[in-house]
C-alpha positions as a LaTeX table, in Angstrom:
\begin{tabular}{lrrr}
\hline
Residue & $x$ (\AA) & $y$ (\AA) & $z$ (\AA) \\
\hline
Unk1 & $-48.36$ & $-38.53$ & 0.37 \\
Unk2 & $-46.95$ & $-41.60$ & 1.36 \\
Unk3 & $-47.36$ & $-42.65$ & 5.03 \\
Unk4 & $-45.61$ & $-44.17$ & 7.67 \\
Unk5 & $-48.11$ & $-46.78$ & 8.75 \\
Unk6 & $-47.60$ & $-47.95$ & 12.79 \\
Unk7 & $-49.33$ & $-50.47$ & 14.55 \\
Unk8 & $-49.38$ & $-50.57$ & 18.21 \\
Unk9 & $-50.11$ & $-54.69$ & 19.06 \\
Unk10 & $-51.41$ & $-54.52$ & 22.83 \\
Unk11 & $-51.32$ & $-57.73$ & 25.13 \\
Unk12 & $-54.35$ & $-56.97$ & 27.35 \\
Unk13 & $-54.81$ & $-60.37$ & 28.97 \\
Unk14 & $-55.96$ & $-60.60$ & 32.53 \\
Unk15 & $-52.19$ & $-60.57$ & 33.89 \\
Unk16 & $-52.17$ & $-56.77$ & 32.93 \\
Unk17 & $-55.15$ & $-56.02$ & 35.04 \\
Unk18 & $-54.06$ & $-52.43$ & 37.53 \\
Unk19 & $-50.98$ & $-50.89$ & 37.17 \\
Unk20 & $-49.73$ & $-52.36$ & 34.10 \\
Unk21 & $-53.05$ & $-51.70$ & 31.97 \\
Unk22 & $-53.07$ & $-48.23$ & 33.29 \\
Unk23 & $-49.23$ & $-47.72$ & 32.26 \\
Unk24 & $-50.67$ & $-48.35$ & 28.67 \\
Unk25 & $-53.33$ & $-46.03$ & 28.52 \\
Unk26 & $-51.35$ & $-43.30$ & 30.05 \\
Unk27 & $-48.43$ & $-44.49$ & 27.92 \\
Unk28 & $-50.77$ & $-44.44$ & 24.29 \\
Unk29 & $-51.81$ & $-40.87$ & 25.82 \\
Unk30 & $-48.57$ & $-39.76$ & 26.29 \\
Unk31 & $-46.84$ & $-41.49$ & 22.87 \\
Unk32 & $-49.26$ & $-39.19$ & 20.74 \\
Unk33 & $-48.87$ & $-35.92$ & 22.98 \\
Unk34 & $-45.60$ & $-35.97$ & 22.28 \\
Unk35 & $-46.15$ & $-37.23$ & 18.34 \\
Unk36 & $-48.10$ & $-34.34$ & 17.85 \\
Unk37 & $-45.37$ & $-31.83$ & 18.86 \\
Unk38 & $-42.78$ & $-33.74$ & 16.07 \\
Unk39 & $-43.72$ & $-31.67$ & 12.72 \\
Unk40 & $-41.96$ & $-34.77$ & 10.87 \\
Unk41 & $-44.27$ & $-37.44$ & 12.73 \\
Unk42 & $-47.74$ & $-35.31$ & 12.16 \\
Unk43 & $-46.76$ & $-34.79$ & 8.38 \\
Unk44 & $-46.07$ & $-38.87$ & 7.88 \\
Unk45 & $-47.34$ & $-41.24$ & 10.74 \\
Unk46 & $-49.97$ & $-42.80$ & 11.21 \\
Unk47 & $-51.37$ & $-45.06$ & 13.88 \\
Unk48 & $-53.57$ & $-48.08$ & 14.62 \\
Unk49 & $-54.00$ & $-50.18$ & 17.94 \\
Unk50 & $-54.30$ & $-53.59$ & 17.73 \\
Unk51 & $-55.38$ & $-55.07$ & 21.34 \\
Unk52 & $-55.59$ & $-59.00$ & 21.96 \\
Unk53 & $-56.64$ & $-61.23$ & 25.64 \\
Unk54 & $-58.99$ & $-63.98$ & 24.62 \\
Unk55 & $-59.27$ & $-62.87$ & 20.78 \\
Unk56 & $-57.76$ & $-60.12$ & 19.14 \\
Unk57 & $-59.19$ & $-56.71$ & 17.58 \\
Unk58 & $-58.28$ & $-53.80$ & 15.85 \\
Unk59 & $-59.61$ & $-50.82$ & 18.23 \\
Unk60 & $-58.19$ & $-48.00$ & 16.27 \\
Unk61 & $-57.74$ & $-48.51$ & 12.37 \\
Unk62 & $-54.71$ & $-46.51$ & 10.79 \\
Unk63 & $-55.58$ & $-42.88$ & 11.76 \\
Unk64 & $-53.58$ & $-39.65$ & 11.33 \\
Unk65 & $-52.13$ & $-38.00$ & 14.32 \\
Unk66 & $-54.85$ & $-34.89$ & 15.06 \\
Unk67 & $-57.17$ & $-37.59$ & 14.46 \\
Unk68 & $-56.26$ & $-40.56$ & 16.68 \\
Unk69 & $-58.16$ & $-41.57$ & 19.77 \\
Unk70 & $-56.39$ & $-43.72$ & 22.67 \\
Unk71 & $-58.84$ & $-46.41$ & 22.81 \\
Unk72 & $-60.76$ & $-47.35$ & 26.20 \\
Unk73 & $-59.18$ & $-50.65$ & 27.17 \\
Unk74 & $-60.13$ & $-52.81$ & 29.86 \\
Unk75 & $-57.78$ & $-56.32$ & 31.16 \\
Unk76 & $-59.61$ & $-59.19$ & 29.57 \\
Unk77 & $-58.46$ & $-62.91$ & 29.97 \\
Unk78 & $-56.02$ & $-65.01$ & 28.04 \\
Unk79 & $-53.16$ & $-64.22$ & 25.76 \\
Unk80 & $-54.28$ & $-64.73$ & 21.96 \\
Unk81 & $-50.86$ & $-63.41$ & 20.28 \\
Unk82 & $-51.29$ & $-65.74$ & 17.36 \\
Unk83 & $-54.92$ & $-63.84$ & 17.17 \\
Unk84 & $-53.06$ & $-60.90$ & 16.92 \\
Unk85 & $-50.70$ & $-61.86$ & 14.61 \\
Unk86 & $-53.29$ & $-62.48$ & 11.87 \\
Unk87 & $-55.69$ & $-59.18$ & 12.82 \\
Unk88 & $-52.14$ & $-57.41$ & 12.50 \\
Unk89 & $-51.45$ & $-59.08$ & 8.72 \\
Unk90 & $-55.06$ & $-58.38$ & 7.99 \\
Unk91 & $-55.13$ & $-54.60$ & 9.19 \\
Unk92 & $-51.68$ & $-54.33$ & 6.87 \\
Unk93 & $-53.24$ & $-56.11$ & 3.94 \\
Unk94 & $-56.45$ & $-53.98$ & 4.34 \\
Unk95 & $-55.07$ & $-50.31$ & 4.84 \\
Unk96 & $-51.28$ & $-50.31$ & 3.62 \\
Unk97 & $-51.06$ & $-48.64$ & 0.18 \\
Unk98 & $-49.15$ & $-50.87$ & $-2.42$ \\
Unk99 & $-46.91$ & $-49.33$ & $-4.86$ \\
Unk100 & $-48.21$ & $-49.04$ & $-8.47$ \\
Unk101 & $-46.86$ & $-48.37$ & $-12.01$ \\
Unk102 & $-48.80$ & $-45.18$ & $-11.27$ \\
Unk103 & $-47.40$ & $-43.96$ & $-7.65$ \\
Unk104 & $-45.28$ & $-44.95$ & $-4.94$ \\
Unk105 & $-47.39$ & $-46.53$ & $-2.09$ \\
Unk106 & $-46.82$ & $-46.45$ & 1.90 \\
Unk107 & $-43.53$ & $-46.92$ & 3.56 \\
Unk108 & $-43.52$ & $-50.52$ & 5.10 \\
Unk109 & $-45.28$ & $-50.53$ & 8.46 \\
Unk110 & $-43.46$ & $-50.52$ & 11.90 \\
Unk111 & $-44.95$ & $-52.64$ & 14.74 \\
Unk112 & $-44.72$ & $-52.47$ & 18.40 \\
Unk113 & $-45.92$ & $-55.46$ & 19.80 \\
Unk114 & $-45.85$ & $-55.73$ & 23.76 \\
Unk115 & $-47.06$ & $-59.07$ & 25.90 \\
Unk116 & $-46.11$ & $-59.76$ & 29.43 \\
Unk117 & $-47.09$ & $-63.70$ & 29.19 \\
Unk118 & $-46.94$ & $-66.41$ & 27.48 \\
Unk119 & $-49.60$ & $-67.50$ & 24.42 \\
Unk120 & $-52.46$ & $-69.74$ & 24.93 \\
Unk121 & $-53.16$ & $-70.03$ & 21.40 \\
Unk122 & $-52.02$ & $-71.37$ & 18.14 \\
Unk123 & $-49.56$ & $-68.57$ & 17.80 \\
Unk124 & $-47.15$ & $-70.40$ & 15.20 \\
Unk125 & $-50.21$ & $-70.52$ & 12.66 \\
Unk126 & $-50.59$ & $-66.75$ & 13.42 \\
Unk127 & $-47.02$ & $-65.79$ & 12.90 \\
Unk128 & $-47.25$ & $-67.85$ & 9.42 \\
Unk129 & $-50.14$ & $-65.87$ & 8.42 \\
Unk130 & $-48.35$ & $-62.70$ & 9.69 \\
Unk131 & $-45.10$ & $-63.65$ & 7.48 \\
Unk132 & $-47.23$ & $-63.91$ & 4.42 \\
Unk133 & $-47.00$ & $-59.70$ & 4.57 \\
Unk134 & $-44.58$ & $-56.75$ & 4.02 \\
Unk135 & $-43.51$ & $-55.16$ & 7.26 \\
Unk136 & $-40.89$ & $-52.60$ & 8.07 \\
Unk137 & $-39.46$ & $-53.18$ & 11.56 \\
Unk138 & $-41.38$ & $-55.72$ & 13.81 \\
Unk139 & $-40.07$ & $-54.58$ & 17.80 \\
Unk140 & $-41.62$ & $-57.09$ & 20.55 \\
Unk141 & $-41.63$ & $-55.99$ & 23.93 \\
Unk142 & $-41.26$ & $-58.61$ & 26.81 \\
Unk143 & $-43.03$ & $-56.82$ & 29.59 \\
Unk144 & $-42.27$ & $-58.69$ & 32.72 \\
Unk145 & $-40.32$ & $-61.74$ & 33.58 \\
Unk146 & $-43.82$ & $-64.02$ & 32.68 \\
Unk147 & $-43.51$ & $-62.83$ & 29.08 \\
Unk148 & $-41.87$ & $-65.72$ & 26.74 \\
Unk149 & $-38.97$ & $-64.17$ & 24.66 \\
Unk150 & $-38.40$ & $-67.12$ & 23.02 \\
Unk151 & $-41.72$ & $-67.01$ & 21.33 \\
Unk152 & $-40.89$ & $-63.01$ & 20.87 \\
Unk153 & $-37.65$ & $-64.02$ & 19.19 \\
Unk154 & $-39.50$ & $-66.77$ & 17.01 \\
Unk155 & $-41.79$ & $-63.22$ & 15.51 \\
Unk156 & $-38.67$ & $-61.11$ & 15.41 \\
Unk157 & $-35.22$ & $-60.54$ & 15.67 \\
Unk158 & $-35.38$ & $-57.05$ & 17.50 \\
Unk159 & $-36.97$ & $-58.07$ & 21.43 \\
Unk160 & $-36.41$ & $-56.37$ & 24.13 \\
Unk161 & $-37.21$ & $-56.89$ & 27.50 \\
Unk162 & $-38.66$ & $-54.61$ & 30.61 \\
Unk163 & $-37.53$ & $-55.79$ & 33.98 \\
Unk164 & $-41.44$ & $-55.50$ & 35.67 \\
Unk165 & $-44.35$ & $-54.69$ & 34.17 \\
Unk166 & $-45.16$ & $-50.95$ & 36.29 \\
Unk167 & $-46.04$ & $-47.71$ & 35.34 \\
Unk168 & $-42.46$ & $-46.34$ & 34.92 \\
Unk169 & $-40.87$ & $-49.16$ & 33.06 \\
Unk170 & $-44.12$ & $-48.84$ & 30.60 \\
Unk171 & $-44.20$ & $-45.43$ & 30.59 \\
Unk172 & $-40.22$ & $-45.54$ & 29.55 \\
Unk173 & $-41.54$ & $-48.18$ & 26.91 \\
Unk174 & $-44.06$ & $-45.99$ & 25.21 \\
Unk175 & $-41.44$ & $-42.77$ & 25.63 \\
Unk176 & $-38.57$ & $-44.70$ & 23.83 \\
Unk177 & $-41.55$ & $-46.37$ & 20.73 \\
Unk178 & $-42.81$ & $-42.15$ & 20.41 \\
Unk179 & $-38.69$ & $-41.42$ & 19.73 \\
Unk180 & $-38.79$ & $-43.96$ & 17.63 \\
Unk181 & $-41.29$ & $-43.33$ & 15.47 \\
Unk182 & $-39.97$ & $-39.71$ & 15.34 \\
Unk183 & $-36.46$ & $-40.79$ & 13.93 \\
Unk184 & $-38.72$ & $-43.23$ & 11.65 \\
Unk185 & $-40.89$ & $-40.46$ & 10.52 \\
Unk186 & $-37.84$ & $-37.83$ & 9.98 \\
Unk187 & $-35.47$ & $-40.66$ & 8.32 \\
Unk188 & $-38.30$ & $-41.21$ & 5.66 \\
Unk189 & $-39.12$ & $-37.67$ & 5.21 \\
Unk190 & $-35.65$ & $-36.20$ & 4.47 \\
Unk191 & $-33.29$ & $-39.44$ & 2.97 \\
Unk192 & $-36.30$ & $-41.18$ & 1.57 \\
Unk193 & $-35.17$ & $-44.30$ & 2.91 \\
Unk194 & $-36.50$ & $-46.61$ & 5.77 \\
Unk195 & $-35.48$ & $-47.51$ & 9.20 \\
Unk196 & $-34.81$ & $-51.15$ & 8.93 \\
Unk197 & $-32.07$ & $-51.67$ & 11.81 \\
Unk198 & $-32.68$ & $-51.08$ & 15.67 \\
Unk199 & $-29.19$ & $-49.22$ & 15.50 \\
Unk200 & $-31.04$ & $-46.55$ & 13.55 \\
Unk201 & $-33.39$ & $-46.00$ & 16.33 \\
Unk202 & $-32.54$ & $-44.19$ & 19.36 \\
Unk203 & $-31.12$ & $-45.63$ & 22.17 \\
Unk204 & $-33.49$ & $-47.74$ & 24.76 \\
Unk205 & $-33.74$ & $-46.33$ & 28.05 \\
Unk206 & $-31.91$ & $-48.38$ & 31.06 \\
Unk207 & $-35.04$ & $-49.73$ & 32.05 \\
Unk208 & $-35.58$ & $-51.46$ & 28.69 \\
Unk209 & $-33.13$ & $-54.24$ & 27.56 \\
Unk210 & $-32.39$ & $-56.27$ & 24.62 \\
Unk211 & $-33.22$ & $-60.14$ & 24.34 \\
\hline
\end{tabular}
């Protein structure tokens, strides 16, 4: 079976201490609720959380749907996104199945990557290392007006932005990255081909807009 790999890269810095950090574990609750319901996503996704303040960590390696745990997640301190960068290249490198002479391997992995500040690292090294790896789509999410889309645009050409950094314009973050992955999931399972524009996704909700 070949899988669609997803990996969730969570800015958990201080700044997302209360309502924001609480938006992301009810949205990560709420992304693989609805996941679960999607007969397309539960026969092909799979998910890992990568979570980064003053270092970065994988809390939840690639896991099937009926499997996957929301990890507990507390706000920490600083902003290590070029830490997260290279745990994100690593994970890839580590659990991503390469295609062989023998058998097709995974589909190339989406990630969801969603900060609200600005680094305080050395995140150009850290994108460098992340480049050195095959990736599907690569969506940042500028959560706030702190976060620095420039840097976001730097990673990726496909940013968009959230107004404030609240339960509602998270929750509408996490709704429209679950839709996403469903159109992913069902693209790859019927045409056998992968999303690789943000036209093929659905729509962002008005509360999400694009850098």
């Amino acid at each position: 079976m070949r899988r669609l790999p997803v990996y969730l890269v969570l800015d958990i810095s201080g700044s997302m201490h209360g309502e924001p950090i609480e938006a992301v574990r009810n949205g990560m609750q709420m992304l693989v609720s609805t996941l679960r319901t999607d007969p397309y996503a539960l026969e092909t996704a799979f998910l890992s959380v990568i979570i980064f303040d003053d270092k970065a960590r994988q809390a939840v390696p690639l896991t099937e749907l009926m499997s996957f745990q929301p990890p507990t997640i507390e706000a920490g301190s600083t902003t290590s996104l070029g830490d997260a960068l290279r745990v994100t290249k690593e994970s890839i490198e580590r659990e991503v199945r390469k295609t062989t002479a023998e058998e097709k391997g995974d589909w190339k992995p989406l990630v969801f990557l969603m900060t609200d500040g600005r680094p305080t690292d050395d995140w150009q090294k850290g994108l460098d290392t992340f480049r050195e790896v095959s990736t599907g789509m690569v969506i940042a999410c500028a959560a706030g007006p702190q976060a620095d889309t420039t840097v976001l645009k730097t990673i990726t050409e496909v940013v968009v932005s959230l107004d404030t950094a609240d339960s509602s314009t998270i929750g509408a973050f996490f709704k429209w990255v679950s839709a996403s992955i469903s159109t992913s999931s069902k693209k790859v399972d019927l045409t056998k081909a992968e999303s690789t524009e943000l036209s093929e996704l659905p729509p962002p909700p008005p509360q999400i807009s694009l850098v």
